[in-house]
C-alpha positions, -999 to +999 in steps of 0.1 A: +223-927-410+191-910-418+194-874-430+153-866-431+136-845-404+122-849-372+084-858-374+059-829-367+035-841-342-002-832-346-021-808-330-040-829-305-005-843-293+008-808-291-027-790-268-019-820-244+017-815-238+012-774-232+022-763-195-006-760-172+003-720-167+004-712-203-030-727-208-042-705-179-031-676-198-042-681-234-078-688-213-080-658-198-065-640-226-099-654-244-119-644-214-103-605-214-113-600-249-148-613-243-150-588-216-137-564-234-160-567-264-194-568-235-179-540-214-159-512-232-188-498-249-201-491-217-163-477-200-164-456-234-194-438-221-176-433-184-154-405-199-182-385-215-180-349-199-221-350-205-234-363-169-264-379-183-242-402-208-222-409-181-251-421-158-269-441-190-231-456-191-232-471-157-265-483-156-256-506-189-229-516-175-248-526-140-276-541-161-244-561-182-232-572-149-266-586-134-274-613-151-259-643-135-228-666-148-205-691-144-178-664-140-194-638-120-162-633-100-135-631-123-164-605-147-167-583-112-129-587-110-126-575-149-150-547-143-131-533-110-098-534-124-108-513-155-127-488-135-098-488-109-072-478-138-100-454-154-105-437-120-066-430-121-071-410-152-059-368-151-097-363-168-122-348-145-154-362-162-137-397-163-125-398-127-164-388-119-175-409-142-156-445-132-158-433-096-198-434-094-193-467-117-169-480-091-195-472-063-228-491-078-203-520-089-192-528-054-226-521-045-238-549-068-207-576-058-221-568-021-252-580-028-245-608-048-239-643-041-202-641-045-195-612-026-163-597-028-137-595+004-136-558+018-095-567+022-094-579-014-111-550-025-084-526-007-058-549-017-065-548-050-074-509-050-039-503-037-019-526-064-037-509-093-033-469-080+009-473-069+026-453-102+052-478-114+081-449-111+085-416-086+078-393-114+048-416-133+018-392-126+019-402-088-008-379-079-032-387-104-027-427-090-032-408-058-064-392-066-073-420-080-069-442-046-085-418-027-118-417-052-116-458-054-117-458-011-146-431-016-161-460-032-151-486-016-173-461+020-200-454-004-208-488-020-222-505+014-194-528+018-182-522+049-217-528+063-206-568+066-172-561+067-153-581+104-138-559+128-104-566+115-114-563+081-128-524+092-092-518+112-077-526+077-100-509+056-096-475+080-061-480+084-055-478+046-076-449+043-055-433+073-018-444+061-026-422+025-037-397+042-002-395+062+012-392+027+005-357+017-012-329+033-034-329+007-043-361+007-053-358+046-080-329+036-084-358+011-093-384+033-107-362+055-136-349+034-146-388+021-146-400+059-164-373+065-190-378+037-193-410+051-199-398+088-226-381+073-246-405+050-266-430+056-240-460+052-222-453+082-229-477+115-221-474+153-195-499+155-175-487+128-172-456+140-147-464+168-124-482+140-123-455+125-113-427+148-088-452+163-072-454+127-065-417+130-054-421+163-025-448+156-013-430+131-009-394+148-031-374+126-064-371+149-050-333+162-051-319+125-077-300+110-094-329+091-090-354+125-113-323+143-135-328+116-137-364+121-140-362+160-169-333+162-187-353+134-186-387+148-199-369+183-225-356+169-241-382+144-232-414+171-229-393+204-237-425+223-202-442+213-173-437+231-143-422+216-105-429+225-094-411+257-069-391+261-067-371+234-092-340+237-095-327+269-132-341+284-132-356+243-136-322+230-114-310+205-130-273+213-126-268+250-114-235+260-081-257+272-078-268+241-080-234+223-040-230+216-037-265+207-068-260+183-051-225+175-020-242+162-041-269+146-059-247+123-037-220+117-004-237+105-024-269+093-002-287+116-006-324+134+000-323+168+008-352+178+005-360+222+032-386+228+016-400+256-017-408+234+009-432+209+011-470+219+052-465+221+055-442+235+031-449+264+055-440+299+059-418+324+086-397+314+072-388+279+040-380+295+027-342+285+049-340+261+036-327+223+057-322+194+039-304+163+045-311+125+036-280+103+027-282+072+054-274+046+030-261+017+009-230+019-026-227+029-042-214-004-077-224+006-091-234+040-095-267+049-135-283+050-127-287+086-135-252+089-172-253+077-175-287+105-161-265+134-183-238+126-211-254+122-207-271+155-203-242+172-232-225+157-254-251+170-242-259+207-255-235+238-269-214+211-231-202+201-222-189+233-183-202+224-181-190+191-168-157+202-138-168+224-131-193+196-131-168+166-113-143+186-085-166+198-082-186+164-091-163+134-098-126+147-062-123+169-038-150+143-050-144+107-053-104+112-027-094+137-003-066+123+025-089+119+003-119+100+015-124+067-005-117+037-009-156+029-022-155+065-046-127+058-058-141+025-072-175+045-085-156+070-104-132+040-118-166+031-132-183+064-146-148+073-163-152+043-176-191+046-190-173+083-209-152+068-223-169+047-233-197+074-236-182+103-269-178+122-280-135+119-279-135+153-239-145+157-230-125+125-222-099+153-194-122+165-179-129+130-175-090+118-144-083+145-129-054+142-096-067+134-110-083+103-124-053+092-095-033+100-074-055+074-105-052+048-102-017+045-066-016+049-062-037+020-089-017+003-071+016+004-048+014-025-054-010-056-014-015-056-020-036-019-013-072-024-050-083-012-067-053-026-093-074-049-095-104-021-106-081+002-137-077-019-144-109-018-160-104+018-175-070+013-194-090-018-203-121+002-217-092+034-237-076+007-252-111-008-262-123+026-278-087+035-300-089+005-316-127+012-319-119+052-328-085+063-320-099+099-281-102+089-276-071+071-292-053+103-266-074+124-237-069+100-244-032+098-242-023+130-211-042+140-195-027+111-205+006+119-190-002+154-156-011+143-149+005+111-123+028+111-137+064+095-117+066+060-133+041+035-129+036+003-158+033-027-162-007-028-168-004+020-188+024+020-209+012-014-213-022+010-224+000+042-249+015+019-263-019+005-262-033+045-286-001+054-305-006+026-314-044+030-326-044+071-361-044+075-388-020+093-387-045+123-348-042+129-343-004+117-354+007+148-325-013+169-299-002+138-309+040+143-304+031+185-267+018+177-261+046+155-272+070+174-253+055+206-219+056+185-226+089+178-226+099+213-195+075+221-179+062+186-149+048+206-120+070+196-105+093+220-089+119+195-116+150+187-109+152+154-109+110+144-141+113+160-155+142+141-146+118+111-162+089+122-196+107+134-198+120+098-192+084+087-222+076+110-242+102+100-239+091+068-254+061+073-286+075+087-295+094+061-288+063+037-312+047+058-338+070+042-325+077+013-324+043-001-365+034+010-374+068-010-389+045-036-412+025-010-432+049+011-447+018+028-408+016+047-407+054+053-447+055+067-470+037+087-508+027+067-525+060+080-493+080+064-476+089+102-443+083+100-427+047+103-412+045+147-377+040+131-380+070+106-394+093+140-359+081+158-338+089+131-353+124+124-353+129+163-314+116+164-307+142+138-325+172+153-307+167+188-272+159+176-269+190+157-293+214+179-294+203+214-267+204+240-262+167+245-240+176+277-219+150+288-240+124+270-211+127+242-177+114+247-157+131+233-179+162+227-193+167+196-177+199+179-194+227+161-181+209+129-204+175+137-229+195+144-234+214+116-229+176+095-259+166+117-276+193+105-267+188+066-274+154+070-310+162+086-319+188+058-309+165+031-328+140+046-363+158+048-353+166+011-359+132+000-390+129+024-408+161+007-401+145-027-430+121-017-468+131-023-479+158-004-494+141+033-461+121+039-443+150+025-454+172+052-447+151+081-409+148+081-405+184+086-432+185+113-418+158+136-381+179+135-402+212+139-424+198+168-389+184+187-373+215+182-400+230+202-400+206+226-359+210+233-363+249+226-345+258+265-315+238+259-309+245+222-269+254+213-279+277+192-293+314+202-323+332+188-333+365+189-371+384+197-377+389+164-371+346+154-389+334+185-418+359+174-421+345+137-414+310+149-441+315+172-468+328+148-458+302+124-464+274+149-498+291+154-506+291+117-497+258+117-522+242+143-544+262+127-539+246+091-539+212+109-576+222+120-586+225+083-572+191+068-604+175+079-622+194+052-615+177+018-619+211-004-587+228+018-570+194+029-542+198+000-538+234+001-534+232+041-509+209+040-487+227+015-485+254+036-476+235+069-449+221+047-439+256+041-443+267+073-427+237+089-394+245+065-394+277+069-392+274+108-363+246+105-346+277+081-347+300+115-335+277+136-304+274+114-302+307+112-302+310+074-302+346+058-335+361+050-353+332+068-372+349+091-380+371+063-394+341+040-413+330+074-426+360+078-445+359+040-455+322+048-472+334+076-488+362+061-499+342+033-513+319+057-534+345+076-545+361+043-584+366+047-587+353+010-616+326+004-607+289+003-606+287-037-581+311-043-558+295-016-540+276-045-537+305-067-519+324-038-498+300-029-483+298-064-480+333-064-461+330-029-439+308-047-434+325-078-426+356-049-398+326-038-383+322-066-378+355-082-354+362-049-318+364-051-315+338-023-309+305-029-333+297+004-360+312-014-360+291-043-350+257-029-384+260-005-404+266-037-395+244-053-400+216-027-433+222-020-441+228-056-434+192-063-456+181-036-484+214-048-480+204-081-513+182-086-533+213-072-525+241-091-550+258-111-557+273-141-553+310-126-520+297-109-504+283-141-515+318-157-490+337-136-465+320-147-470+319-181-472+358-179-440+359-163-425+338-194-441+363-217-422+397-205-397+412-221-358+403-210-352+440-205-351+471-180-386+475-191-392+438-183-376+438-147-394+467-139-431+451-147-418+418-127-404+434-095-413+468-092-386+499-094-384+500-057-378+461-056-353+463-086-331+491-067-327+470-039-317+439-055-294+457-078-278+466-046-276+432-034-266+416-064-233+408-055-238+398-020-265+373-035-246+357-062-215+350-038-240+329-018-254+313-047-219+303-052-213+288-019-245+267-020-233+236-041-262+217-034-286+240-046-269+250-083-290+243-112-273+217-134-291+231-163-276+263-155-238+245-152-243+230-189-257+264-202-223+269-221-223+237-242-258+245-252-255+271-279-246+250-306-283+231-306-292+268-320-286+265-360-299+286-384-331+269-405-338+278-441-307+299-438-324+326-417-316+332-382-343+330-354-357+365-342-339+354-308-307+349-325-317+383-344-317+402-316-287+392-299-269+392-328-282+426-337-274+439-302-239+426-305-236+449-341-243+475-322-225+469-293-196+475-310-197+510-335-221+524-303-189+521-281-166+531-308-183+559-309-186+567-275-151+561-273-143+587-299-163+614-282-150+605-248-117+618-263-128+643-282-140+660-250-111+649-233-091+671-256-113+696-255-109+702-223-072+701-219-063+718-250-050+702-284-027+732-287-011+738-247-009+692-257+013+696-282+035+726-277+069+724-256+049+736-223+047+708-197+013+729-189+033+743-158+025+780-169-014+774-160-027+795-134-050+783-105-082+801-127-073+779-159-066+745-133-095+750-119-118+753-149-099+722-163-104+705-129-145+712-134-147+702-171-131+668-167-151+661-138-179+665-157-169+644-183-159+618-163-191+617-145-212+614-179-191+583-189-198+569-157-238+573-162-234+562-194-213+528-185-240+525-151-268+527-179-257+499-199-245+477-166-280+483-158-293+469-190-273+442-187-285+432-153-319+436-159-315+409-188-302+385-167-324+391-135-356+385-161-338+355-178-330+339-142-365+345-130-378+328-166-357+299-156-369+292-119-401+293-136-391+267-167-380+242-136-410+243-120-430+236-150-404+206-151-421+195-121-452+201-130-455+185-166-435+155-146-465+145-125-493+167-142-487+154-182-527+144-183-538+173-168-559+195-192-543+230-180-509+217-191-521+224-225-525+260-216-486+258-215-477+249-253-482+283-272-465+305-247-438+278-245-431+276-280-434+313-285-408+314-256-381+294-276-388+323-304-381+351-282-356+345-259-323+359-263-311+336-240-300+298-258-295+277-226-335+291-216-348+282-249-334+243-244-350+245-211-381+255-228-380+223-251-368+202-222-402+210-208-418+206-237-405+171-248-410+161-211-444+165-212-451+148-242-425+120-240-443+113-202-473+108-215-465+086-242-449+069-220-478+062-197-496+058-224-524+091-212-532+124-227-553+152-214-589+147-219-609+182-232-645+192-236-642+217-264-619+206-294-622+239-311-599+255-280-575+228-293-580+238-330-569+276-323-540+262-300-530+247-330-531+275-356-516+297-329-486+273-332-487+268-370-486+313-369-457+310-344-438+285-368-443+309-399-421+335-381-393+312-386-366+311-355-338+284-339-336+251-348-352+246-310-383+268-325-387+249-348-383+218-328-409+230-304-434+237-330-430+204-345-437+185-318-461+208-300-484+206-333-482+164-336-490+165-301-524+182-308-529+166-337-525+130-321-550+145-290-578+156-317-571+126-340-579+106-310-614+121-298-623+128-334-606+106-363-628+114-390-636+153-388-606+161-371-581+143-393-592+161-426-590+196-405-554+185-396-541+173-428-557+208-443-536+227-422-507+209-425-510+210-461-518+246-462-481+247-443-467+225-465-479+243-501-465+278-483-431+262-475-425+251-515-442+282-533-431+308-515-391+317-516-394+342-484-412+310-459-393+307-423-409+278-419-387+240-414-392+212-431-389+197-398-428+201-393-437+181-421-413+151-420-423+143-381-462+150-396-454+128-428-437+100-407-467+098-381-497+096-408-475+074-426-475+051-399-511+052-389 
């Protein structure tokens, strides 16, 4: 018996006794890695979240797959398989990335000689993307079927493909998208893509809409989609019957199927229309499968059905159908805030799409209800998705002036009057966008829901005409900017701008009658008229011969409705209405004469604002029309017409009434360009008084000044009522005084005197105190004050003579306390007066900062900041100042002189002022006032006039360090030092 081992047969013997299966394997193992090592450079490049690696990935990978083999199939085979499991990853840029790779792929084994089965390819598709367990990201492997059937429509393949081979293909495609809800908006939106493109033929249309059919899903948002889309890109083939009434998924008896369809994404499902179910007794009957997941975001068949309707008859059914299925459903009272949130969305996918013309449709009032509803309190569960709309309104309105006309007026129609910021800031922007050619239709709507705004209670209507009036005067308000939109070329106002102004003037003057329903209260109307004033406001802001027309056209149809007015005037308005009328005509005679043509235009802007004041009846109007007119007829020559009429407006101004100075004030900006060197010299000598009794008396006159102090009171309580006319320089007045600081540890002479007149305010009343009682005791007796006697013992002799004494005493303290009330008054009427004046300088060194006369300004301005008692008019001083030279650096222009010597003694007039020391604003003013000159002279002259200027400025600067008594700052040399530094 041998004990040795069994023989080990040799290689060769063992290769040829190896199963025929195992061989199989360890070839294609060989062939896999091969692939591998030619391909996964180019699947790396698949997952690159940079689209143009990804795009250089697939064409390598095409370009690796063209040339031709032995084993074309089983490398196309390789090549799908990999991108099949790589579409099925959870990474967005790889899904993308295998997907397109998938796509050209297919495209290519199409094309070739060995062309791939369309059932094979679905076959295959469907092993690859089913997770191996429940829980084994099944919808990533469902993602990634649906992407691989994308490409599977995209690639071209179906093209060739046999009928049976399209019923399978469809089918597939139709059976996943009966998994999920998802997956059906899934399916739906490839199918759809496909409907769409260029890939899709006639005969595989039926196929297709017969797969949907079979499996129930055709009456479901995507299977609308589907329908309406194959209609209209193959409208010659014929769909299955039976399931659309006359095949259209949108006929009106269709609309509560469609309803249902849409708003629950549910299936409806017809049993008649399924092949089991095809007999008599089941015949009409439906059942409906709702979805069980929330609606987060609206379904693509959305944009389809839209877009359908947009297009056929012109969208004559889009009304019915947006009132039945989103209008009514998504923003009933009792719709659920889920509900309203899809609705918020497709209202805002229709306004976005929708043709101008049918935006009136899409803005229902129901929606907008809800919008505002939700935008009422920042606590409502849809408070920020409301915004969402208002945002996507405001969008369109600015790319199509059309739209926002449409979207305006609708909204105006329906909105409910209490808005909040983010509604009416988007009825604002909807105004603001329409253009000329529709304004004139949106001021006709506005002005019919004025008359009838569709509420029947008085006082929701007063709210909502005040919304509506609002509107209008946004309408000009936001075009201020672009005269071309207010005026025509030949400066006559615009046709919608002469409708507006004549809507305003009749709702709140003429008796509309029965024309208004309900009828418009004394409330609206005197909102009309607010809205009208404020209105020609902005208008006279503009230059002076569009200024003037606004309040012409309102004048002219108040004359023309002057018999059925609701208000009633007396002789002595309809006598200066009269002669101003006639002044006017008279004034538009002499605008054909250049010379005049400003100065008669400013006053039919007065004159026309001054009539508009009588007609509302304002205190003192027909008084300030009365010294228009005058003015007017003056006999003076043509060249001091611009000095009077600043004088007529200084005469405004320096009234108690607000009226007075708000009518200065807007024709001065429009006058501004035209005043003269006189004119500007009467208000600098109004700058230049003193703020005292002594003052007031040279500016008004004792006679005037006893009248006003009589009216004081009366006048200030009206200035108080008159928010819209209160100087907000004169609000921050208060936080101004601490800008006054002492410089070089001396006080200003204007800080001198009030703080001298405060030293004395107190020991001069001490004293009179003390000799108030001291003839108070006097007069009753120190001794009968402090003995026991109650003073009961006096006789009627000794009462009387008491009685006499203290009445005189009395009466001196009284004349004494009147004197100094006086004092006080007369300061303060002189410091008001110097403050109208310091705002229309404003104006004037706005628009006027090259004009040579505003130089005339700097000396008495500066001096001003020096004398003043007042600190809030001193910073308005400066705020002129620094205005007029920051608006000319800033437009780069200066004012041009003959004669630099008159600039050379404004200059040492300043550098005289600045030695007198004062405020830190003096000194602020003379600092800049001088550099200003300096930089004017430096400019005509840079050789003579430079060396003049750094002489003085070093005579300032040698004063300031040797002598110990100089007021002047060092602020005047570091701004001098810093700009010849520099240059």
């Amino acid at each position: 018996m041998s004990n040795g081992k069994r023989p080990f047969e040799d290689d060769e013997a063992q290769d040829d006794n190896v199963h025929p299966s195992r061989k199989r394997r360890l070839e294609n193992g060989d062939s896999k890695a091969e692939y591998a090592k030619l391909f996964s450079p180019h699947f790396n490049g698949l997952g690159d979240p940079i689209l143009e690696k990804r795009l250089e990935a697939t064409r390598g990978l095409l370009k690796a797959l063209s040339s031709k083999t032995d084993d074309q199939r089983e490398r196309l085979t390789y090549v799908n398989t990999r991108l099949i499991k790589g579409v099925c990853s959870g990474a967005k840029a790889s899904r993308l990335g295998f997907s397109l790779a998938l796509t050209e792929v297919l495209r290519l084994a199409g094309t070739s000689t060995t062309k791939l089965p369309v059932i094979n390819v679905i076959d295959h598709i469907n092993a690859l993307t089913t997770p191996e367990s429940k829980d084994d990201k099944k919808r990533e492997y469902l993602l990634g079927r649906v992407y691989s059937y994308q490409a599977v429509l995209q690639s071209g393949l179906l093209s060739h493909a046999s009928e049976n081979d399209l019923e399978k293909a469809f089918g597939a495609i139709a059976e996943l998208a009966c998994e999920k809800d998802w997956l059906r908006n899934e399916c739906g939106v490839i199918l759809h893509e496909f409907l769409k493109g260029n890939e899709a033929k006639a005969d595989q249309i039926k196929p297709l809409i017969e797969s949907w059919c079979s499996k129930g899903i055709v009456k479901s948002p995507e299977g609308v989609a589907l329908w309406l889309a194959a209609k209209k890109q193959f409208p010659d083939v014929k769909l299955p019957k039976g399931h659309w009434h006359h095949s259209n998924p949108l006929h009106a008896q269709e609309r509560t199927t469609l309803t249902n369809v849409l708003l629950k994404n549910a299936v409806v499902v017809g049993e008649e229309a399924t092949p089991s179910n095809n007999n008599n007794n089941a015949k009409g009957k439906k059942k409906k499968n709702a979805s069980g997941t929330r609606q987060a975001t609206p379904s693509f068949a959305w944009s389809v059905i839209l877009a359908h309707l947009y297009e056929k008859d012109e969208g004559k059914d889009l009304k019915p159908f947006w009132e039945d299925c989103v209008a009514k459903t998504m923003f009933s009272a009792s719709s659920s805030a889920e509900r309203k949130s899809l609705g918020l969305q497709i209202y805002s996918k229709a306004i976005s799409s929708a043709p101008a013309e049918l935006l009136g449709d899409i803005v229902h009032a129901n929606i907008i209800r809800c919008i505002v509803d939700q935008r009422a309190k920042p606590d409502r569960y849809l408070f920020e998705a409301a915004k969402v709309p208002l945002n996507q309104m405001t969008a369109r309105a600015k790319d199509d002036p059309w739209a926002a006309a449409e979207m305006v007026t609708k909204m105006l129609e329906v909105i409910p009057p209490h808005l909040d910021k983010q509604t009416r800031l988007t009825i604002d922007n909807l105004v603001s966008s329409a253009d000329e050619d529709n304004l004139i239709q949106v001021v006709k709507v506005l002005n019919e829901l004025i008359l009838a705004p569709g509420v029947s209670d008085p006082g929701e209507a007063d709210k909502k005409r005040r919304l509506l009036a609002d509107a209008l005067l946004t309408t000009v308000r936001s075009r201020r900017s672009d005269p071309n939109q207010l005026f025509n070329k030949d400066d006559t106002p615009a046709q919608w701008l002469k409708l507006l102004l004549h809507s305003l003037t009749d709702l709140g003057f003429v008796d509309v009658g029965e024309k208004a329903s309900p009828a418009i209260a004394e409330s609206s109307q005197n909102v009309f008229r607010e809205r009208l004033q404020s209105a020609l406001g902005h208008l006279v802001s503009l230059p002076l011969m569009q200024a003037v027309r606004g309040p012409l056209v309102v004048v002219g149809r108040l004359h023309s409705f002057r018999k059925s007015l609701v208000i009633e005037l007396d002789e002595k308005s309809k006598t200066a209405i009269k002669d101003a009328r006639k002044c006017i005509k008279e004034e538009e005679e002499k605008t054909d004469k250049q010379n005049s043509q400003v100065v008669s235009l400013a006053f039919q802007l007065l004159l026309a604002l001054g009539t508009l004041q009588v007609y509302l009846q304002q205190p003192d109007s027909i008084l300030v029309l009365e010294d228009i007119t005058a003015c007017c007829q003056s006999p003076e020559d043509s060249e001091d017409s611009s000095t009077m009429l600043v004088e007529l407006l200084i005469k405004f101004v320096s009234q108690q009434s607000a009226l007075f100075r708000k009518l200065a004030e807007q024709v001065f900006t429009a006058f501004a360009p035209e005043v003269t060197a006189e004119g500007l010299e009467s208000m600098i000598d109004i700058l230049s008084q003193k703020e005292s009794l002594a003052g007031q008396q040279e500016l008004f006159g004792e006679e005037e000044q006893d009248a006003s102090a009589g009216g004081d009171a009366e006048d200030d309580d009206e200035e108080m009522g008159s928010g819209d006319v209160q100087d907000i320089e004169d609000a921050s007045d208060i936080e101004l005084g601490s800008d006054v600081e002492l410089v070089n540890g001396n006080e200003g002479d204007s800080e001198e005197e009030s703080s001298g007149s405060g030293s004395e305010t107190a020991p001069a009343g001490d004293d009179e105190l003390t000799e108030f009682e001291r003839k108070l005791t006097e007069a009753l007796g120190t001794e009968g004050m402090a003995s026991d006697d109650d003073g009961s013992d006096m006789d009627d002799d000794e009462m009387a003579a008491v009685d006499e004494k203290l009445t005189h005493i009395f009466k001196e303290q009284k004349l004494g306390s009147n004197k100094k009330q006086q004092n006080k008054d007369a300061k303060e009427n002189v410091v008001n007066l110097k403050n109208r004046i310091l705002d229309l300088l404003l104006v004037f060194v706005k628009s006027q900062y090259a004009n040579p006369i505003a130089l005339d300004l700097l000396h008495p301005l500066v001096t001003l900041t020096r004398t003043t008692g007042s600190q809030p008019t001193a910073r308005k001083v400066l705020d002129v100042l620094e205005l007029f030279f920051d608006t000319a650096k800033k437009n780069k222009e200066t004012p041009e002189v003959d004669d630099k010597e008159d600039l050379f003694r404004v200059l040492s007039a300043i550098h005289e002022d600045a030695r007198l020391g004062g405020s830190k604003l003096h000194a602020r003013a003379c600092s800049r006032s001088s550099l200003f000159l300096a930089k004017i002279l430096v400019h005509m002259d840079e050789g003579e006039s430079y060396k003049r200027i750094f002489t003085m400025y070093g005579d300032l600067s040698w004063e300031w360090r040797t002598d110990p008594k100089s007021k002047l700052s060092s602020d005047l040399f570091s701004e001098w030092n810093n700009w010849y530094m520099q240059k």
